[in-house]
C-alpha positions as CSV (number, residue, x, y, z in Angstrom):
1,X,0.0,0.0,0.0
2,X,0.9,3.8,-1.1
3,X,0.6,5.6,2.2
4,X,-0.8,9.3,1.2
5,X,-1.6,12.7,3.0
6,X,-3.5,15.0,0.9
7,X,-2.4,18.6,1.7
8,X,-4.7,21.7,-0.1
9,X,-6.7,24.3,1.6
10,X,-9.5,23.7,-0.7
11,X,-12.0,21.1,1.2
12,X,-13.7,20.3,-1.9
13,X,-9.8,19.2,-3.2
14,X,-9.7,17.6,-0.3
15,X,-12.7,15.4,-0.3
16,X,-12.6,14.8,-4.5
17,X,-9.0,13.4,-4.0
18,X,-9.9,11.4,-0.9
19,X,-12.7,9.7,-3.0
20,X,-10.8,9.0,-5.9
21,X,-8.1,7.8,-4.8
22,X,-9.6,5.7,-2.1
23,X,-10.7,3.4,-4.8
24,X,-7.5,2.4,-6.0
25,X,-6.2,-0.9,-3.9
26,X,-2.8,0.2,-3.5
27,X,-3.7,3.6,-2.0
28,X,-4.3,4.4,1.5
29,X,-4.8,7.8,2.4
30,X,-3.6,8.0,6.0
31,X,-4.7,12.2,6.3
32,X,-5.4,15.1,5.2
33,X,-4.4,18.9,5.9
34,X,-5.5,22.3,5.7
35,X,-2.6,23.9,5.7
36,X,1.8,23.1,6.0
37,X,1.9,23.9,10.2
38,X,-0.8,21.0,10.1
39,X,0.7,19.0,7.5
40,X,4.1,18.8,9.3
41,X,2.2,17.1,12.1
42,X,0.4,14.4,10.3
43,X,3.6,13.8,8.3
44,X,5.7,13.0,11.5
45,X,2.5,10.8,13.2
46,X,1.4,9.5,9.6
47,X,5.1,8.9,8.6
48,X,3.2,8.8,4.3
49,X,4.9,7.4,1.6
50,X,3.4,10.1,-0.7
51,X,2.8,14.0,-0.1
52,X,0.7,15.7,-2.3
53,X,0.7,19.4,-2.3
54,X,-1.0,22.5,-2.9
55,X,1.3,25.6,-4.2
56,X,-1.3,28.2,-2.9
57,X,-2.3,28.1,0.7
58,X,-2.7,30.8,4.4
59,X,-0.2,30.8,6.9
60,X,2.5,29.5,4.5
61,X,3.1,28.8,0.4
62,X,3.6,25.5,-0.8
63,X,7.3,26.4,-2.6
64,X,8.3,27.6,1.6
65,X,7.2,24.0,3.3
66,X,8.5,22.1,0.2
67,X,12.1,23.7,0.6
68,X,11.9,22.7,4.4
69,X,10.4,19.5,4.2
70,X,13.5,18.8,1.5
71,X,15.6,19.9,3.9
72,X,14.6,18.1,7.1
73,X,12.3,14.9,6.2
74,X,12.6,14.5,2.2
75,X,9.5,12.4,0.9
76,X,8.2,11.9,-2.5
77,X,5.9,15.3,-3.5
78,X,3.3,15.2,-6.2
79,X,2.7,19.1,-6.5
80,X,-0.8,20.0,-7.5
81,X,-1.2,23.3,-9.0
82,X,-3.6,26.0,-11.4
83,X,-2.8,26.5,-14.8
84,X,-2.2,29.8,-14.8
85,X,1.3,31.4,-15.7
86,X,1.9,32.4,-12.7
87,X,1.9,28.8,-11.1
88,X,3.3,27.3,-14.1
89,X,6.5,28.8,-12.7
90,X,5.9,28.1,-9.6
91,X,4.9,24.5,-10.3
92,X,8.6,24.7,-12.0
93,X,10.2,26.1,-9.1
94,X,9.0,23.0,-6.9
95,X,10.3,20.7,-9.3
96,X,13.7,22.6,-8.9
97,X,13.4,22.3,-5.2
98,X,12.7,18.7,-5.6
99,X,9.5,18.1,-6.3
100,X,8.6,14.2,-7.9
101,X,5.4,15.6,-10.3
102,X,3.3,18.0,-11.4
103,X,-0.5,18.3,-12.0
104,X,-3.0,20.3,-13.0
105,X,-5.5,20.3,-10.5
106,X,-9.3,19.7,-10.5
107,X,-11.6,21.8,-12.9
108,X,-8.0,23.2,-14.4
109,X,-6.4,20.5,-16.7
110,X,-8.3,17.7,-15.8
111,X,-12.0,17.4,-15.1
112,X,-12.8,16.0,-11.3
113,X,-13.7,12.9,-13.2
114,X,-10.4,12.6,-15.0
115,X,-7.9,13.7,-12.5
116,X,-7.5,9.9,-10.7
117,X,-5.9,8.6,-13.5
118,X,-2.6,11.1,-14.2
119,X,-2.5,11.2,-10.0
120,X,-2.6,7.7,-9.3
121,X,0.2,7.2,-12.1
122,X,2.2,10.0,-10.5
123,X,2.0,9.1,-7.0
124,X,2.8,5.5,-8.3
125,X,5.8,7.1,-10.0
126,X,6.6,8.9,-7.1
127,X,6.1,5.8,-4.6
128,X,9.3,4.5,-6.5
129,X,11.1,7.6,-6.8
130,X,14.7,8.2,-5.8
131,X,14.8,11.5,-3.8
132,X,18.1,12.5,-4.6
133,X,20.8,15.7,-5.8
134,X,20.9,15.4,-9.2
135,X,24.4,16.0,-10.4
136,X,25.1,19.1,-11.9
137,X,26.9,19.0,-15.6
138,X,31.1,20.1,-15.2
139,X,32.9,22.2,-17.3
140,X,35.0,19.2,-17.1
141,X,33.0,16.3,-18.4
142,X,32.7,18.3,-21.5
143,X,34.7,17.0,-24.3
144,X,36.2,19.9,-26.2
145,X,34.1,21.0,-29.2
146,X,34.9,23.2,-32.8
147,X,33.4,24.4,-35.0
148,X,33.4,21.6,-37.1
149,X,30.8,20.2,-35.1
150,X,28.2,22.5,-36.2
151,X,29.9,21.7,-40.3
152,X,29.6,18.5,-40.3
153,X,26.4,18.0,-38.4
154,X,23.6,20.4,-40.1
155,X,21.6,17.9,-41.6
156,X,21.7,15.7,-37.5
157,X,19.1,15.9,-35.1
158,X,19.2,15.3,-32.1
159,X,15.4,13.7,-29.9
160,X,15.3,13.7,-26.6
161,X,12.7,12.1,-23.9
162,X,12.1,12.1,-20.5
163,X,8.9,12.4,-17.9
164,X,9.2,12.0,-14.0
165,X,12.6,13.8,-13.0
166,X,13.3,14.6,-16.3
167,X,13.1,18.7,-16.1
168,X,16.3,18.5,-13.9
169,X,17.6,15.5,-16.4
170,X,17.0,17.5,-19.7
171,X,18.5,20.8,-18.2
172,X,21.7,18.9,-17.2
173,X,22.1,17.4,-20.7
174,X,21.3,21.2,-22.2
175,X,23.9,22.5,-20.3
176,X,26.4,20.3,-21.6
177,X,25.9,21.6,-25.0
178,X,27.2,23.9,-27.0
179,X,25.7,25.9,-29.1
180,X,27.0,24.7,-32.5
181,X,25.0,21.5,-31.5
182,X,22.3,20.3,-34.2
183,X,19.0,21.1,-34.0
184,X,17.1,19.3,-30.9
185,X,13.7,18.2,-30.3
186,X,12.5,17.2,-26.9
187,X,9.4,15.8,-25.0
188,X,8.8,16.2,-21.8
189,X,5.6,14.6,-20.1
190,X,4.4,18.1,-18.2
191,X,0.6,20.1,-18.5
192,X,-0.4,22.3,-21.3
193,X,1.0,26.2,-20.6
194,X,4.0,24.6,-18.2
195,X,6.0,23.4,-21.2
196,X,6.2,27.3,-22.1
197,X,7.6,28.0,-18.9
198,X,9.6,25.2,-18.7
199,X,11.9,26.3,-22.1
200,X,11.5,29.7,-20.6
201,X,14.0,28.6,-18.1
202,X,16.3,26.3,-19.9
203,X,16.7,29.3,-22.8
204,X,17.9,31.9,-20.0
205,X,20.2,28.7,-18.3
206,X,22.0,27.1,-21.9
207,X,24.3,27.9,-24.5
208,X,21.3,26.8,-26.8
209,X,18.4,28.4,-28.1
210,X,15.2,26.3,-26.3
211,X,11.8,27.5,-26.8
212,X,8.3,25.7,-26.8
213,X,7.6,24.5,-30.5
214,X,5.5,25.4,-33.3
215,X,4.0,24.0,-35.8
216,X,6.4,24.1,-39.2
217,X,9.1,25.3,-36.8
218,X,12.4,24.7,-38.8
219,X,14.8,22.3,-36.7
220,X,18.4,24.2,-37.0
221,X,21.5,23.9,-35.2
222,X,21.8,26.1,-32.2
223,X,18.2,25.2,-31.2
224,X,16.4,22.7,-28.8
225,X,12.4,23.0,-29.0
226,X,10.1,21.4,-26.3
227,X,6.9,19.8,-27.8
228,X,3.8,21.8,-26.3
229,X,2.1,20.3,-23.2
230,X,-1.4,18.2,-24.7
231,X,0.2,17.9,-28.3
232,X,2.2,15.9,-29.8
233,X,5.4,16.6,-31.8
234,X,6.5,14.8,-34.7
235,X,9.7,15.4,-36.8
236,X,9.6,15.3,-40.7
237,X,11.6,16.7,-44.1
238,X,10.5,19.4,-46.4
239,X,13.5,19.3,-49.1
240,X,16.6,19.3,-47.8
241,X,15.0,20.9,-44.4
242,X,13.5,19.6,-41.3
243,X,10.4,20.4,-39.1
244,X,8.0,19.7,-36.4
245,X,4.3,19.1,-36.9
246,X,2.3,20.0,-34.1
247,X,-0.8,18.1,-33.7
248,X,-3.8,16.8,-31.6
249,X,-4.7,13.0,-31.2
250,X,-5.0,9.8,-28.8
251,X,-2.6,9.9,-25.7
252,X,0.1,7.2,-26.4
253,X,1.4,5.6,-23.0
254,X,-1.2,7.6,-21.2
255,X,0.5,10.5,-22.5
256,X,0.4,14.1,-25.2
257,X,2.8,14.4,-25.7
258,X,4.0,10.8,-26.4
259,X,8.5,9.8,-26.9
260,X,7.2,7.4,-29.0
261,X,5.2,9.4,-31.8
262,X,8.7,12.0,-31.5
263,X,10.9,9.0,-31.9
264,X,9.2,7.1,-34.5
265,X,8.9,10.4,-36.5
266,X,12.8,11.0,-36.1
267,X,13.8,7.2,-37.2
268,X,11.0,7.7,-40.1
269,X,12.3,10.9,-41.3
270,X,16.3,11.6,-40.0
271,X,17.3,7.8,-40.0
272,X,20.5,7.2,-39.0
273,X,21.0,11.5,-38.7
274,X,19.9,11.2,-35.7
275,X,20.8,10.6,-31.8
276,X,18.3,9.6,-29.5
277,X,18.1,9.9,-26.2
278,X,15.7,8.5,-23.4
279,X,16.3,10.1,-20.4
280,X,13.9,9.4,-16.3
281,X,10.7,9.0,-16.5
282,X,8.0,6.2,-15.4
283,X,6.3,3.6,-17.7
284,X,7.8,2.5,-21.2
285,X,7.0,5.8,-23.2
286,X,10.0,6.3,-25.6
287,X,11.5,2.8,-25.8
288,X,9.5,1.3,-28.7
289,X,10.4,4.2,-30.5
290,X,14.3,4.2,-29.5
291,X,14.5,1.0,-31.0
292,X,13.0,2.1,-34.1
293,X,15.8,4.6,-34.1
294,X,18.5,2.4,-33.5
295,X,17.2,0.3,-36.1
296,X,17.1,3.2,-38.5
297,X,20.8,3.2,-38.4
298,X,20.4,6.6,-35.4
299,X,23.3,6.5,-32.5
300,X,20.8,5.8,-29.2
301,X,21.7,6.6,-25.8
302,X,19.5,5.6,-22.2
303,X,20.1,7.0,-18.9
304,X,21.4,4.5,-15.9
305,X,19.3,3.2,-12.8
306,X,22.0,4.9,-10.6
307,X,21.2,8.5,-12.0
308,X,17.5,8.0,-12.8
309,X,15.2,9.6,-10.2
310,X,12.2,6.9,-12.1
311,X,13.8,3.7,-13.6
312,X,10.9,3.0,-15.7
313,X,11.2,4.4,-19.6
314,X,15.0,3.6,-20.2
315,X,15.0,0.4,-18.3
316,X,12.3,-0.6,-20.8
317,X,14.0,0.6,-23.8
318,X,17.8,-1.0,-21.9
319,X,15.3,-4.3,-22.2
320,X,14.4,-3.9,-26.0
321,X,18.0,-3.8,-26.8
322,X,16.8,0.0,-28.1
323,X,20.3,1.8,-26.4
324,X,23.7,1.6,-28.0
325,X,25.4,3.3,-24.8
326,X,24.0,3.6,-21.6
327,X,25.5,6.7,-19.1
328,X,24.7,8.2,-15.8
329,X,23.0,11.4,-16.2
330,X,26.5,13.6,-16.0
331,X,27.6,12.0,-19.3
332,X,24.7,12.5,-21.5
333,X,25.9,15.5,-23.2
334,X,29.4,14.2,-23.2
335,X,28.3,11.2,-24.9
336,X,26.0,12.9,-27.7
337,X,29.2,15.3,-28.5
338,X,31.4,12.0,-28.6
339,X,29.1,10.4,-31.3
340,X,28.6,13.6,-33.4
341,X,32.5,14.0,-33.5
342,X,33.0,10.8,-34.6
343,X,30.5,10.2,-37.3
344,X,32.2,13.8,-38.6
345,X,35.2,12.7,-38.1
């Protein structure tokens, strides 16, 4: 059993998670509270497995209990938050703090009907989670680069996937770099209007250009786009030029956007051009479509248990056979330089 305390100051939250939840069999709900003085309480008497936690609340904010309860009694946090831009980066701010997951919360992204799914799969997720210091990228680890990287590699791409943990994962690999890298395309499982936010942050941290994509946006070196939360983004080739398509349709793996629809699209359209990379995350979005990279003739890289905060997509795609190198986190980057140079080479 998942032992959960529900913390929002919204009773109506409180009593639409407790029901749906409750009828999931490996969920107990052990408490609820109004507020993070009550909260820290329950959480020391209730000792939960999962927190899940409003950003918005009297007597103290959501981003001010997380950074103490980080500090002095680190648990699993599934943070529950409006989609407004506001608390989009807010939302990322508690994933930067350490923060498992973030959801839209009832009558926002989800209807009250359709919220237990995307929680129970997050507190699931988050059940499982390591609650660790993610590595930050060295100048050291960085392989030294030219500008014959950028020469040789115009017509590369580089796809990228991740979900749980993977904002911290996908700005340590964007860190590592540079900016004559080829053009990048990356999903990240995260609510519509947070993606924005999200390459918000990683433009004003990296070397690269990263923005949220749109649809026809060229993919160019210099440039990482993140597909748009609820859409999904597919690669293809206009001439001697490549794009993303932007569009609506079924979730895949429970998800919009879907790794796999990016990744098949990359193997169907760049081939062997490409390096792909599946990064933390739960579930086995991403691995199908690794493998139908590799197979391609594309250069495919997974992430290791040791540095994954969620084990669950690369393992799967480890288990396909769909990853020609596997790396802890800190030598991602590292490891997509080394493979450019050396097909340019």
């Amino acid at each position: 059993m998942i032992k959960v305390l529900i913390v929002d100051d919204s009773a109506v939250v409180r009593k639409i998670l407790t029901e749906e939840l409750s009828r999931y069999k490996d969920i107990e709900i052990v408490g609820t509270a109004v507020d993070p003085y009550v909260a820290r309480d329950k959480i020391v008497k209730l000792q939960p497995d999962v927190v899940t936690l409003d950003l918005e609340m009297p007597r103290m904010d959501g981003l001010s209990f997380l950074t103490k309860l980080m500090k002095h009694y680190p648990l699993p946090v599934v943070v529950l938050s409006s989609l407004t831009p506001r608390n989009s980066e807010m939302a990322l701010k508690a994933l930067e703090l350490g923060a498992v997951e973030v959801l839209g919360k009832p009558g926002t992204a989800y209807s009250t009907q359709n919220i237990s799914q995307p929680l129970v799969r997050a507190i699931r997720a988050a059940a499982g989670a390591r609650i660790q210091r993610i590595p930050e990228k060295t100048e050291a680890s960085i392989p030294p680069t030219s500008g014959v990287l950028l020469t040789h590699t115009t017509q590369k791409v580089i796809a990228i996937g991740a979900s749980t943990g993977g904002t911290k994962a996908i700005e340590v690999v964007l860190s590592g770099m540079p900016v004559s890298s080829p053009g990048t395309v990356i999903v990240q499982h995260m609510p519509e209007n947070f993606t924005s936010s999200f390459a918000k942050r990683l433009n004003d941290l990296c070397q690269l250009e990263v923005r949220e994509a749109r649809d026809n946006d060229p993919v160019v070196p210099g440039v990482a786009l993140i597909a748009p939360g609820n859409h999904h983004m597919l690669l293809y080739r206009s001439g001697g030029s490549y794009l993303v398509k932007i569009k609506d349709g079924p979730m895949v793996h429970y998800q919009r956007p879907s790794v796999d629809v990016l990744f098949q699209s990359v193997a169907a359209s760049a081939g062997k051009n490409a390096v792909g990379v599946i990064l933390t995350g739960m579930g086995a979005d991403g691995a199908k479509g690794l493998l139908a990279m590799k197979q391609s003739g594309a250069y495919t890289i997974a992430q290791n248990e040791e540095s994954c905060v969620v084990f669950g997509m690369p393992k799967e795609a480890i288990k396909m056979g769909a990853a020609d190198k596997i790396v802890g986190l800190a030598e991602v980057s590292r490891s997509i330089i080394l493979a450019l140079q050396k097909e340019a080479a």
